[in-house]
mmCIF file as gemmi writes it, N, C-alpha and C atoms, coordinates in Angstrom:
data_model
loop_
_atom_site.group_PDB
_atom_site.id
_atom_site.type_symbol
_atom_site.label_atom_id
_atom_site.label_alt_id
_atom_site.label_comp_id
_atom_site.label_asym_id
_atom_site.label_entity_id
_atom_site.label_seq_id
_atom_site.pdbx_PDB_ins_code
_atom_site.Cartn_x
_atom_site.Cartn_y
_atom_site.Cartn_z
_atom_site.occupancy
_atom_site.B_iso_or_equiv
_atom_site.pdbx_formal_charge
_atom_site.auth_seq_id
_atom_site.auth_asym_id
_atom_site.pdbx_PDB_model_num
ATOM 1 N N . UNK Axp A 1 ? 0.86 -1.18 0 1 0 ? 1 A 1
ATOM 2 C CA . UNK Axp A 1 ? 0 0 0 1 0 ? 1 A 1
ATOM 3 C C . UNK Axp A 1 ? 0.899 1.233 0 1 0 ? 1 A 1
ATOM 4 N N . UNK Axp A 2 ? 0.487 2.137 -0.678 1 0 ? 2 A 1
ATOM 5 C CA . UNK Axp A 2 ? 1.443 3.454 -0.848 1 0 ? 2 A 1
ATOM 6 C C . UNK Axp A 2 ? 1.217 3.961 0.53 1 0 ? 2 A 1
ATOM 7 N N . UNK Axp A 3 ? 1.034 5.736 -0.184 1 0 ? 3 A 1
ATOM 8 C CA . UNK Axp A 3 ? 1.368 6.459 1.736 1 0 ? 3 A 1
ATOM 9 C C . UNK Axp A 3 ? -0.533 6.77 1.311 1 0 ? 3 A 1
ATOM 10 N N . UNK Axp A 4 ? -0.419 6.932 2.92 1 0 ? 4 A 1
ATOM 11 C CA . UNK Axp A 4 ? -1.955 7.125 3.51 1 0 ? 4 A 1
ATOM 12 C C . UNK Axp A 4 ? -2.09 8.803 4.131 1 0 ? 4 A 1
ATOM 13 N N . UNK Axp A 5 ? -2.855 9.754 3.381 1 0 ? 5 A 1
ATOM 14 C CA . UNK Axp A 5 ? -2.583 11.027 4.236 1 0 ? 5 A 1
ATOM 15 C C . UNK Axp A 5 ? -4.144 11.358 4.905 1 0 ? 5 A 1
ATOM 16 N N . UNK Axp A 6 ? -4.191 11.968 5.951 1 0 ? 6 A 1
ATOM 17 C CA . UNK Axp A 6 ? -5.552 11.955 6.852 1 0 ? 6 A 1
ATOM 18 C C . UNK Axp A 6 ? -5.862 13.526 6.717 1 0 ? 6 A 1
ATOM 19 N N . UNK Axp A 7 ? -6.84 14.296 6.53 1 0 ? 7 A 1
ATOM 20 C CA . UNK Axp A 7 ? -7.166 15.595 6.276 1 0 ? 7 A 1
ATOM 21 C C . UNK Axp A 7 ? -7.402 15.962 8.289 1 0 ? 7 A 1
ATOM 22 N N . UNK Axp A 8 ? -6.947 16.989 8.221 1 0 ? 8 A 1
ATOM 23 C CA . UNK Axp A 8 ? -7.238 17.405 9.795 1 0 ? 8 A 1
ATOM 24 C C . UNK Axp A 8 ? -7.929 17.666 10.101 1 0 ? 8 A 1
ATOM 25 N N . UNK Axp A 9 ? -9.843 17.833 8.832 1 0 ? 9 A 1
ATOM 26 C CA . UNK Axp A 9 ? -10.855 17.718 9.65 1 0 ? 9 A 1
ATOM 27 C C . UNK Axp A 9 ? -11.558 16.842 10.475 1 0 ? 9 A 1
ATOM 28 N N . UNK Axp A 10 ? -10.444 15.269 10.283 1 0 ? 10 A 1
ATOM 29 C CA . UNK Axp A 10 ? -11.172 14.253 10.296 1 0 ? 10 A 1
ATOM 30 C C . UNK Axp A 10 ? -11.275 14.187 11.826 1 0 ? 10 A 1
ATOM 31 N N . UNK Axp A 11 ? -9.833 14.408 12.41 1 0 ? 11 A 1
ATOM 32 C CA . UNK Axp A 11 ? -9.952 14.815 14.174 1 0 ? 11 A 1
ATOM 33 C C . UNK Axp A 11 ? -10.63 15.667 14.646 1 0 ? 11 A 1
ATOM 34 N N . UNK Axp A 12 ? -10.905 16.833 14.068 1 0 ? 12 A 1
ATOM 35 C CA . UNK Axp A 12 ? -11.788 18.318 13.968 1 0 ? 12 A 1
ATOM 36 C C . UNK Axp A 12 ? -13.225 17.728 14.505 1 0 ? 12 A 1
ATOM 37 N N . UNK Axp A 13 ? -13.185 17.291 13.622 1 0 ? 13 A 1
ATOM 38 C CA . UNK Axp A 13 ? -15.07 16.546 13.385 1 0 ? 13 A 1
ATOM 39 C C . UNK Axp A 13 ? -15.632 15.184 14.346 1 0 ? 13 A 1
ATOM 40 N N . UNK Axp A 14 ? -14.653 14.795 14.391 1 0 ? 14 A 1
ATOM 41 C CA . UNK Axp A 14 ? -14.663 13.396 15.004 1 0 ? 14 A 1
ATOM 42 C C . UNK Axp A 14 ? -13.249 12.89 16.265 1 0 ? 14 A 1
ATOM 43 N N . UNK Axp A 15 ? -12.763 14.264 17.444 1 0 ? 15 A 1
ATOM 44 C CA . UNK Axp A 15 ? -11.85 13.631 18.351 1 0 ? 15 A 1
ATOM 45 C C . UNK Axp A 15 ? -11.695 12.947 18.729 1 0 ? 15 A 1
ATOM 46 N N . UNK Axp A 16 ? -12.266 11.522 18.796 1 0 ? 16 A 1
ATOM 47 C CA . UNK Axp A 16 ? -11.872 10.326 19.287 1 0 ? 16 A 1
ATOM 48 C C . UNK Axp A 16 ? -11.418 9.542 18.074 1 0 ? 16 A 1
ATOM 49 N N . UNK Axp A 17 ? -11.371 9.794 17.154 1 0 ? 17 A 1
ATOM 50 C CA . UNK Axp A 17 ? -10.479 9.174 16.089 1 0 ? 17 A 1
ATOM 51 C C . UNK Axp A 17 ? -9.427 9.788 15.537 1 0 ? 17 A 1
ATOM 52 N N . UNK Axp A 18 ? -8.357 9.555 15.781 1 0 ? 18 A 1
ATOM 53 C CA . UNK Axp A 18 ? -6.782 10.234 15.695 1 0 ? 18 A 1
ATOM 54 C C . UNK Axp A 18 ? -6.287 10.243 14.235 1 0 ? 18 A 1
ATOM 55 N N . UNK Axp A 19 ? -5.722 10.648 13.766 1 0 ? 19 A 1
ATOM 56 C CA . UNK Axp A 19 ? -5.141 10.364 12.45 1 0 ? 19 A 1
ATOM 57 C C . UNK Axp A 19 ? -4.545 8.72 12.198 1 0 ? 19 A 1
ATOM 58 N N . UNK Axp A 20 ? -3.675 8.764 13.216 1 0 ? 20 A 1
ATOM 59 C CA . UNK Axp A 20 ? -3.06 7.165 13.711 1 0 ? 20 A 1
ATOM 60 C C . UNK Axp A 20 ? -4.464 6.377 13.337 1 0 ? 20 A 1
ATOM 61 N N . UNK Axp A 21 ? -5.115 6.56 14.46 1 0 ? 21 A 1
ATOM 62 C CA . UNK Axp A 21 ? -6.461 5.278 14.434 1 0 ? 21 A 1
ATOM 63 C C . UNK Axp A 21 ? -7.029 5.14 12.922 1 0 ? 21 A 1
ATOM 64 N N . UNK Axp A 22 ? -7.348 6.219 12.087 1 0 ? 22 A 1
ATOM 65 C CA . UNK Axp A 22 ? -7.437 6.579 10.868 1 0 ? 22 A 1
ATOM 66 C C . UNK Axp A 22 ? -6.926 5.512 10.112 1 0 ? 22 A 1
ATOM 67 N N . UNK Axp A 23 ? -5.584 6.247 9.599 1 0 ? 23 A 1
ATOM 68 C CA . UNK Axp A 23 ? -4.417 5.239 8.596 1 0 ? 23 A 1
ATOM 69 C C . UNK Axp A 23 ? -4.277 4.164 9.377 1 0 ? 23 A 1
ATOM 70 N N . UNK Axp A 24 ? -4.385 3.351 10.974 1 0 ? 24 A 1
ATOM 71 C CA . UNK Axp A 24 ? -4.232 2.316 11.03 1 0 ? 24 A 1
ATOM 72 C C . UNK Axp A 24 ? -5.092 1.335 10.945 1 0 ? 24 A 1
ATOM 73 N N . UNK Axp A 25 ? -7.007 1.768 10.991 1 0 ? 25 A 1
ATOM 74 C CA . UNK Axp A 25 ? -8.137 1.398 10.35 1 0 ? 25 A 1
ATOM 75 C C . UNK Axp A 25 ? -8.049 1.02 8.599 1 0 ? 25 A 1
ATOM 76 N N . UNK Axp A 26 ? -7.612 1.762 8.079 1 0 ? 26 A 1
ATOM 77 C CA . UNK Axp A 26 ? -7.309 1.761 6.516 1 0 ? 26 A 1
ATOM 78 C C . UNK Axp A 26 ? -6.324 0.745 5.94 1 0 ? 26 A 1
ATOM 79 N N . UNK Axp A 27 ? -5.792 0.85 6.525 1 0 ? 27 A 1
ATOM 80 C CA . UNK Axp A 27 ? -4.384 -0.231 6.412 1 0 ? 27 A 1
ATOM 81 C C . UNK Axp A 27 ? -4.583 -1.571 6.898 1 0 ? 27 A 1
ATOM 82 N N . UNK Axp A 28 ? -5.766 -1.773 7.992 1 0 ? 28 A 1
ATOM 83 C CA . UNK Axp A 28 ? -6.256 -2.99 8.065 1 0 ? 28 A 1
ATOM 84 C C . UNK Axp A 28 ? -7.553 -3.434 7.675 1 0 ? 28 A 1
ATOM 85 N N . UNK Axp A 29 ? -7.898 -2.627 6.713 1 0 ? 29 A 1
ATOM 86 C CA . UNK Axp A 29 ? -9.553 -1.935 6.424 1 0 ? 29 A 1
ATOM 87 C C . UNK Axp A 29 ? -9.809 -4.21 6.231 1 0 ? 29 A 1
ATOM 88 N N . UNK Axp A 30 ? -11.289 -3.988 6.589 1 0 ? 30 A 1
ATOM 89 C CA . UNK Axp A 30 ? -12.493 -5.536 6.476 1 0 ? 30 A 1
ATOM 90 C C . UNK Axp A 30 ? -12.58 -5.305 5.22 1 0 ? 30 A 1
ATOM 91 N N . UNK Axp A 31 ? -13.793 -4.457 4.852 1 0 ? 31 A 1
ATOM 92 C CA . UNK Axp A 31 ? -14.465 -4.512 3.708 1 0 ? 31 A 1
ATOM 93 C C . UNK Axp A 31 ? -14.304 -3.137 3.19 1 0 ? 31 A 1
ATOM 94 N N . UNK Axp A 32 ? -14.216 -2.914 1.962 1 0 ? 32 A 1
ATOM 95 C CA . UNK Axp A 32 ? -14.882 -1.799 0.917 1 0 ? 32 A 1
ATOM 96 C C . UNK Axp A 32 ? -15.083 -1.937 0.013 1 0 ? 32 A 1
ATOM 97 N N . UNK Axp A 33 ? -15.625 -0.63 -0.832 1 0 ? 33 A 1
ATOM 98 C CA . UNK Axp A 33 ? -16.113 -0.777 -1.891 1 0 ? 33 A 1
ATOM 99 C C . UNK Axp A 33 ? -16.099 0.577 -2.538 1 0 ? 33 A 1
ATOM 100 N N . UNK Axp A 34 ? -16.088 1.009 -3.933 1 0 ? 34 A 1
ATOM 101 C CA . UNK Axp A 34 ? -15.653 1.894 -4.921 1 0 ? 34 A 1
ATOM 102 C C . UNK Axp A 34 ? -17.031 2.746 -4.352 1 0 ? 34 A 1
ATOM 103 N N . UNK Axp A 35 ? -17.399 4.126 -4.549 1 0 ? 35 A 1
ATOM 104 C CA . UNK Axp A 35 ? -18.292 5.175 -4.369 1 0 ? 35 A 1
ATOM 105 C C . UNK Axp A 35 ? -18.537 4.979 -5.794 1 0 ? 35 A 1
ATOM 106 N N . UNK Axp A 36 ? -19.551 4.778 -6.631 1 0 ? 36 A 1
ATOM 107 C CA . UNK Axp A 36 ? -20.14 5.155 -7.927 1 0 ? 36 A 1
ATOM 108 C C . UNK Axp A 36 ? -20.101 6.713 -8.209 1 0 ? 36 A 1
ATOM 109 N N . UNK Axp A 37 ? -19.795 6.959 -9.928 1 0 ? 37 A 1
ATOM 110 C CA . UNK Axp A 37 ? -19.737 7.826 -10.064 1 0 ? 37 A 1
ATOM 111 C C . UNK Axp A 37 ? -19.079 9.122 -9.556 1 0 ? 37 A 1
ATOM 112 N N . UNK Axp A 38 ? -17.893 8.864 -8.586 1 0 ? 38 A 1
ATOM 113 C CA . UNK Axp A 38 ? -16.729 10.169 -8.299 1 0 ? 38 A 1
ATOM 114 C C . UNK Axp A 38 ? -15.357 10.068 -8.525 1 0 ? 38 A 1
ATOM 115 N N . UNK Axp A 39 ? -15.02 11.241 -9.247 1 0 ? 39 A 1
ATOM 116 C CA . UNK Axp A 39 ? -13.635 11.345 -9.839 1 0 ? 39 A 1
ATOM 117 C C . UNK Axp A 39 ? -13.611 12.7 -9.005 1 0 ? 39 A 1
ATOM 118 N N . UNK Axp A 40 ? -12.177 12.06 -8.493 1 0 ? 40 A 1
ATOM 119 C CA . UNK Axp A 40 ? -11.215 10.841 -8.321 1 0 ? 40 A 1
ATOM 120 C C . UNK Axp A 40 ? -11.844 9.762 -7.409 1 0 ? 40 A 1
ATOM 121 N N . UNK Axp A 41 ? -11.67 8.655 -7.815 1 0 ? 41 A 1
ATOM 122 C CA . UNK Axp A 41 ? -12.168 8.01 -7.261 1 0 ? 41 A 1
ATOM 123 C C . UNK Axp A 41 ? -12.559 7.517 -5.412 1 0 ? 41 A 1
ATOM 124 N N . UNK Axp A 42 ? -13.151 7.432 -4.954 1 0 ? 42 A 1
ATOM 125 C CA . UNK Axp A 42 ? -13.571 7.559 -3.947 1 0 ? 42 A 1
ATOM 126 C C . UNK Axp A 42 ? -14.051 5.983 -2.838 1 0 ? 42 A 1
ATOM 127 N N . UNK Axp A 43 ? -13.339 5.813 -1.934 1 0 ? 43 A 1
ATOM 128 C CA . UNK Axp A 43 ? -14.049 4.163 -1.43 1 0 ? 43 A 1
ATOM 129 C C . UNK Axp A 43 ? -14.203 4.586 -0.084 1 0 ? 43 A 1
ATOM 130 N N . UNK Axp A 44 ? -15.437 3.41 0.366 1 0 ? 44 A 1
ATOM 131 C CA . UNK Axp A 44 ? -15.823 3.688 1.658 1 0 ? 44 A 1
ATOM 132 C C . UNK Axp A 44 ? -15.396 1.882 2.265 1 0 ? 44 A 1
ATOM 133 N N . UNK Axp A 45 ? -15.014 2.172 3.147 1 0 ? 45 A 1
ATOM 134 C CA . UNK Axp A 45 ? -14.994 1.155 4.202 1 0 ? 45 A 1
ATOM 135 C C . UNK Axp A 45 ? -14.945 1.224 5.669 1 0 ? 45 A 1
ATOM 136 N N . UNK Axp A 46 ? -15.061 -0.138 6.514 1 0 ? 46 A 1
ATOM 137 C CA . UNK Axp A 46 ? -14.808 -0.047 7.535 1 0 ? 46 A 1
ATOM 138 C C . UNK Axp A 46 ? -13.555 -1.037 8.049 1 0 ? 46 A 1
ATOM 139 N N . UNK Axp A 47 ? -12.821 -0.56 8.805 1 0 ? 47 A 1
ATOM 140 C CA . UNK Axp A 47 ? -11.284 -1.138 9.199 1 0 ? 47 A 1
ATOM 141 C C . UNK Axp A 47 ? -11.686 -1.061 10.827 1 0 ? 47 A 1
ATOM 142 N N . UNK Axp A 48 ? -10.23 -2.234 11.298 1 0 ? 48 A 1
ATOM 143 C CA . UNK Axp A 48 ? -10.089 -1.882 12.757 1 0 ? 48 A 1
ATOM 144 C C . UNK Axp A 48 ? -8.836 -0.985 13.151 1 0 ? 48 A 1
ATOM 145 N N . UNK Axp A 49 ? -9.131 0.016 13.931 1 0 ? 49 A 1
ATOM 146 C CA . UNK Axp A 49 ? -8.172 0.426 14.449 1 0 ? 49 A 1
ATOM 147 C C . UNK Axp A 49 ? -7.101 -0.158 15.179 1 0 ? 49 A 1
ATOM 148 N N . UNK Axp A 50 ? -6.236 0.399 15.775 1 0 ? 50 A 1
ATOM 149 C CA . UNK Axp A 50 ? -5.012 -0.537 17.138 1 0 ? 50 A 1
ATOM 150 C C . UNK Axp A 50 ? -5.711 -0.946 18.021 1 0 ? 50 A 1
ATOM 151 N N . UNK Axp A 51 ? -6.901 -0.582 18.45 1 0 ? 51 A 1
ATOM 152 C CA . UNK Axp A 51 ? -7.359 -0.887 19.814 1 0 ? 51 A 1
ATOM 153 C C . UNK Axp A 51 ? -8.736 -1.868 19.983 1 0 ? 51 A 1
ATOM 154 N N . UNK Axp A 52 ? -8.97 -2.03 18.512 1 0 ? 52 A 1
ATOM 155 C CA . UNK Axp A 52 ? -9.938 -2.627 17.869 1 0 ? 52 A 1
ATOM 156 C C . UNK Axp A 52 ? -11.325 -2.376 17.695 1 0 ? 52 A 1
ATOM 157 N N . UNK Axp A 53 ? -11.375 -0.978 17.899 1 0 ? 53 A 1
ATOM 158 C CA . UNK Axp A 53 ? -12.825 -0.281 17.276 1 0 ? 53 A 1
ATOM 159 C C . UNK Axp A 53 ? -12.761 -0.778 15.887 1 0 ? 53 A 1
ATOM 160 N N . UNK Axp A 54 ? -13.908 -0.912 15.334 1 0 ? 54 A 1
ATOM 161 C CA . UNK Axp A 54 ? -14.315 -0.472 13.858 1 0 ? 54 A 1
ATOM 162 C C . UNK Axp A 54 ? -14.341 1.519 13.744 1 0 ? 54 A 1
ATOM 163 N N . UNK Axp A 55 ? -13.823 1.374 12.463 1 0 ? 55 A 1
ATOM 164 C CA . UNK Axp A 55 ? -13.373 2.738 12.043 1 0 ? 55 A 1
ATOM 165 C C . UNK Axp A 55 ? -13.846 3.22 10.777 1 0 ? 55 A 1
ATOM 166 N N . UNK Axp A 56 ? -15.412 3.4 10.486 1 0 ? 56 A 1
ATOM 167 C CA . UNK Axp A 56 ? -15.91 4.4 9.471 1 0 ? 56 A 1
ATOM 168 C C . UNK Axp A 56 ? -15.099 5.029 8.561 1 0 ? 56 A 1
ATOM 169 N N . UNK Axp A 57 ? -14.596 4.842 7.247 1 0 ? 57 A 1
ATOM 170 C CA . UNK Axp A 57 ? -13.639 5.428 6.677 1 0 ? 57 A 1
ATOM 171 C C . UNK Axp A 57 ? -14.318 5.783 5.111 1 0 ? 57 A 1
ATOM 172 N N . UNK Axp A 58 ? -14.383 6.823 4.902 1 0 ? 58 A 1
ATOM 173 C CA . UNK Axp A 58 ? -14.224 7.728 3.182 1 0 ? 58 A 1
ATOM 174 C C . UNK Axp A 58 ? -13.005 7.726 2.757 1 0 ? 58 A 1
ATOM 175 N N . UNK Axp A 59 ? -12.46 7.234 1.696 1 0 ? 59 A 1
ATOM 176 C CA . UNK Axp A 59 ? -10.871 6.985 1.577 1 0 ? 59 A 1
ATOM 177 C C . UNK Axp A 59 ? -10.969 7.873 0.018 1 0 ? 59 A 1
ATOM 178 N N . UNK Axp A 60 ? -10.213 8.865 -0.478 1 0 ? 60 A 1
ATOM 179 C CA . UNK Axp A 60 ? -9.941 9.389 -2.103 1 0 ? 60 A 1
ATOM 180 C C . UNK Axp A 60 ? -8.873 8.648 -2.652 1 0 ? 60 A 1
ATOM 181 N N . UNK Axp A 61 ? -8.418 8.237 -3.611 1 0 ? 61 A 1
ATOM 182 C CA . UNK Axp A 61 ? -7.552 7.527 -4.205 1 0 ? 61 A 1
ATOM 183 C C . UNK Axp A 61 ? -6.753 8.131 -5.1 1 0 ? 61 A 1
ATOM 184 N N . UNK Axp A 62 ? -5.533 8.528 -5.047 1 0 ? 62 A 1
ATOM 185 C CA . UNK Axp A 62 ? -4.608 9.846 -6.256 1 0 ? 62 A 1
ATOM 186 C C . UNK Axp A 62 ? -4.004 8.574 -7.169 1 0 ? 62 A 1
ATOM 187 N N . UNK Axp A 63 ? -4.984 8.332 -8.145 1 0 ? 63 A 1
ATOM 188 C CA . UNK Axp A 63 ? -4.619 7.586 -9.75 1 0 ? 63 A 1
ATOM 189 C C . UNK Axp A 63 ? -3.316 7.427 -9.127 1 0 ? 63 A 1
ATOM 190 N N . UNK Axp A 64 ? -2.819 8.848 -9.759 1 0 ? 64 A 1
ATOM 191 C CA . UNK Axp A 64 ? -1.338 8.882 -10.573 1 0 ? 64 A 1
ATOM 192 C C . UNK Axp A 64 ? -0.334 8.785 -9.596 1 0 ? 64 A 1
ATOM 193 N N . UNK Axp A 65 ? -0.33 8.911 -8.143 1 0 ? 65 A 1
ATOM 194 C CA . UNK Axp A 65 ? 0.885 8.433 -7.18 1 0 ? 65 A 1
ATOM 195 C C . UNK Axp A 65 ? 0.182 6.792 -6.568 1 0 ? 65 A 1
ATOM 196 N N . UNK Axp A 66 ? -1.01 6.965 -6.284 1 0 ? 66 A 1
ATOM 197 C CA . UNK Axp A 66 ? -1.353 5.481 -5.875 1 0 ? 66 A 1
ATOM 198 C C . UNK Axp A 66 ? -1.414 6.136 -4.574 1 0 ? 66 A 1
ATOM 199 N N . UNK Axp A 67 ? -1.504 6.794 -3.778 1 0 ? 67 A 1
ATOM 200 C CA . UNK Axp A 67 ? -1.626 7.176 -2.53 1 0 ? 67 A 1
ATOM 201 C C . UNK Axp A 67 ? -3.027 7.614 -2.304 1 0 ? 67 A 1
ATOM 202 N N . UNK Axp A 68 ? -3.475 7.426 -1.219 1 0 ? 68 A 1
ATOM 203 C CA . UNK Axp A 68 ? -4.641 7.574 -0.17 1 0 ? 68 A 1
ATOM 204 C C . UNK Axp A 68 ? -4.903 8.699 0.64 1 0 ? 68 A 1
ATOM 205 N N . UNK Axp A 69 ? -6.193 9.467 0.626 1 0 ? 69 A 1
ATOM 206 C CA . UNK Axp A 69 ? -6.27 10.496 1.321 1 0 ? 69 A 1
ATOM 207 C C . UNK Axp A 69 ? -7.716 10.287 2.078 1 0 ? 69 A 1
ATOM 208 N N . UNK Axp A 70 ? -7.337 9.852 3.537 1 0 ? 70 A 1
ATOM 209 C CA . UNK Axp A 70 ? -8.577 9.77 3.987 1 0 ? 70 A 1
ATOM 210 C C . UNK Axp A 70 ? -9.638 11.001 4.383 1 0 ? 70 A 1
ATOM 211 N N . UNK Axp A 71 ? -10.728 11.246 3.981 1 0 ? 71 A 1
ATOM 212 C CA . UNK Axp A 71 ? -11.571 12.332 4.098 1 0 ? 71 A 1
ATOM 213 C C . UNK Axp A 71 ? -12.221 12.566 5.558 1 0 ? 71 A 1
ATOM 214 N N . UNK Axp A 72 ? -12.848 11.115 5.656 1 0 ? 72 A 1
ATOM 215 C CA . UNK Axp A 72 ? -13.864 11.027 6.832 1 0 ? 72 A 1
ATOM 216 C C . UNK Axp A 72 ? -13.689 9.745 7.7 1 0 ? 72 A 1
ATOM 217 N N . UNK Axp A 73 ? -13.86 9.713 8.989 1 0 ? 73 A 1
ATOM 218 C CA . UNK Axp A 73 ? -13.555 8.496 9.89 1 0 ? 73 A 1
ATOM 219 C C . UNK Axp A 73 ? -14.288 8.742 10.916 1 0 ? 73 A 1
ATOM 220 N N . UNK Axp A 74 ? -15.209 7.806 11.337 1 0 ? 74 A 1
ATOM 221 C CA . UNK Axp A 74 ? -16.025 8.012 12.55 1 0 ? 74 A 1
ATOM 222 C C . UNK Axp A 74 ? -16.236 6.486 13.451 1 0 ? 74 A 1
ATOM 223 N N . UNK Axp A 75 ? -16.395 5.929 14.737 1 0 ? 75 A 1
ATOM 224 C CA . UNK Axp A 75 ? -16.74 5.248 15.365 1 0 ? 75 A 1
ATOM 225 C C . UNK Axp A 75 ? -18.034 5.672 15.792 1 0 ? 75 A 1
ATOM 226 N N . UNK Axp A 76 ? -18.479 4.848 16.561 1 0 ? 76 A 1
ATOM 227 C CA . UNK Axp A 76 ? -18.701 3.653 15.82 1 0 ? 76 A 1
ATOM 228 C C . UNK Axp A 76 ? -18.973 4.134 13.827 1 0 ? 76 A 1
ATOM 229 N N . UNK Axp A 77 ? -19.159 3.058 13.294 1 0 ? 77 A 1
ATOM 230 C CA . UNK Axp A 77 ? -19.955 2.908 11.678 1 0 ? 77 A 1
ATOM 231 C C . UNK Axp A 77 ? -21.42 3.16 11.707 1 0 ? 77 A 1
ATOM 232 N N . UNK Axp A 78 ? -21.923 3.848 10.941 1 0 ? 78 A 1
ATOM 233 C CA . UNK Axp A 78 ? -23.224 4.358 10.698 1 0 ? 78 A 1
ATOM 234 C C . UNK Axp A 78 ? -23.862 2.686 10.445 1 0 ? 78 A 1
ATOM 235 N N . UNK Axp A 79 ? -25.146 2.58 10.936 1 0 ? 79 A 1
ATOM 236 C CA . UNK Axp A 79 ? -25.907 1.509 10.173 1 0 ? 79 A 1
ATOM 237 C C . UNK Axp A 79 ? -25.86 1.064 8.864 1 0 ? 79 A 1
ATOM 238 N N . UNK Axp A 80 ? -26.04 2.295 8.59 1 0 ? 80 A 1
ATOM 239 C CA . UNK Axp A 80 ? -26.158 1.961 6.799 1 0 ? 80 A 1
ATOM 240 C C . UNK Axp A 80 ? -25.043 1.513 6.063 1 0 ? 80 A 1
ATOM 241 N N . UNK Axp A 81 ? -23.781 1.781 6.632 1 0 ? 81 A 1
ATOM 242 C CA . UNK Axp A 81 ? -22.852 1.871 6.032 1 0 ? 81 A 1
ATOM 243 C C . UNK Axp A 81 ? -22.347 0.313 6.21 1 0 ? 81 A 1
ATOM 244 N N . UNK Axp A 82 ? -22.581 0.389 7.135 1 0 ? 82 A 1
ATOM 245 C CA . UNK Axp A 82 ? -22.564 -1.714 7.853 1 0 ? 82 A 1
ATOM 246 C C . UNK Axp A 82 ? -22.91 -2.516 7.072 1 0 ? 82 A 1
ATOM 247 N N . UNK Axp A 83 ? -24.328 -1.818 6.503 1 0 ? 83 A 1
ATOM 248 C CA . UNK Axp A 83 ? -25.402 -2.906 6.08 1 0 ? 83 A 1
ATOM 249 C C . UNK Axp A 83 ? -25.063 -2.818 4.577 1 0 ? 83 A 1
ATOM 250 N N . UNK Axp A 84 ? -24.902 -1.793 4.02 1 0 ? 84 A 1
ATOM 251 C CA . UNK Axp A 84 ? -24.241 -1.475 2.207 1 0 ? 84 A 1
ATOM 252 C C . UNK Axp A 84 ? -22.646 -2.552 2.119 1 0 ? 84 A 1
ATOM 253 N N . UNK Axp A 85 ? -22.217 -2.747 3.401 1 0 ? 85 A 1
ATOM 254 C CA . UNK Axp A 85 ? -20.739 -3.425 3.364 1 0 ? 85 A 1
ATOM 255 C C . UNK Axp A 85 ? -21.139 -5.036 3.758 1 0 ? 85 A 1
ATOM 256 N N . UNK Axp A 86 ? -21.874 -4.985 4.231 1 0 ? 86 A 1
ATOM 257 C CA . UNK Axp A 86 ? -22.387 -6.411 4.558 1 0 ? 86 A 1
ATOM 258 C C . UNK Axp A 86 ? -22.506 -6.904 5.399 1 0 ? 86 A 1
ATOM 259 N N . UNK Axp A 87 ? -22.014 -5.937 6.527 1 0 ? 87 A 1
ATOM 260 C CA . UNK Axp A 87 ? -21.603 -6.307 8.305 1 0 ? 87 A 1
ATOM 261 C C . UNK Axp A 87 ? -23.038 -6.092 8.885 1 0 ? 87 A 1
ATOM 262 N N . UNK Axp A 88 ? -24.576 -5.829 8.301 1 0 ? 88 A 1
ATOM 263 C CA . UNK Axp A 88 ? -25.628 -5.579 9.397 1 0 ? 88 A 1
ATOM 264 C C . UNK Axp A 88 ? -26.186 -6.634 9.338 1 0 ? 88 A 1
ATOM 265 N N . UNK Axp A 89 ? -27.286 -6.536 10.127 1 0 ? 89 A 1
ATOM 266 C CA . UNK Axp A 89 ? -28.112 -7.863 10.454 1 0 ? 89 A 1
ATOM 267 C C . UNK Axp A 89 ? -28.798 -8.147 9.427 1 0 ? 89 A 1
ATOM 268 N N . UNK Axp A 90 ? -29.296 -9.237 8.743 1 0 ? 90 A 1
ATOM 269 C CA . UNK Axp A 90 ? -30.185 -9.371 7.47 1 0 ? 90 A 1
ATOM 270 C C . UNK Axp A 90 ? -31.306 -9.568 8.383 1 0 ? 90 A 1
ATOM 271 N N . UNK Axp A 91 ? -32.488 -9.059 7.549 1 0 ? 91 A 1
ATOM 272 C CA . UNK Axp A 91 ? -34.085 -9.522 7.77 1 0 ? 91 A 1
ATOM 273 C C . UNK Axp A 91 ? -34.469 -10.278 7.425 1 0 ? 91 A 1
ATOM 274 N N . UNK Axp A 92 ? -35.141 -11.524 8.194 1 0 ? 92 A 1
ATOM 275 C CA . UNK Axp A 92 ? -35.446 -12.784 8.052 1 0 ? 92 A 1
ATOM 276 C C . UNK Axp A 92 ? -36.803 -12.678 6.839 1 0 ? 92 A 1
């Protein structure tokens, strides 16, 4: 994996998720998947951090170096975002 860079709103917005917890969620990311339709391309997943939260992640992708710019990171993971990745409960 290339380099991973974290935008400083992501602590701004969300202080209990560090930049660290961030790129180290990403770097061990479970599941993702491509955002339809955004250039530059755009993926959402969820990773574990060091301490083993799940870690809500918006990741941008730079083509042309191959490097990572994470946008957004939140704990817990939104429902939806669980359930679009595959981690929610199915309805019987």
């Amino acid at each position: 994996m290339n380099k991973v860079f974290v935008l400083d709103r992501v602590t701004e917005r969300h202080p209990d998720v560090s930049k660290d917890d961030a790129r180290f969620a990403w770097e061990h990311v479970k599941r993702s998947m491509p955002r339809l339709g955004t250039e530059p391309p755009e993926f959402v997943g969820i990773g574990l951090d060091s301490r083993g939260r799940a870690i809500e992640l918006v990741v941008v992708l730079n083509e042309s170096t191959g490097d990572w710019l994470i946008k957004h990171a939140q704990t817990p993971p939104q429902e939806r975002i669980k359930r679009e990745l595959g981690f929610g409960r199915r309805k019987s």
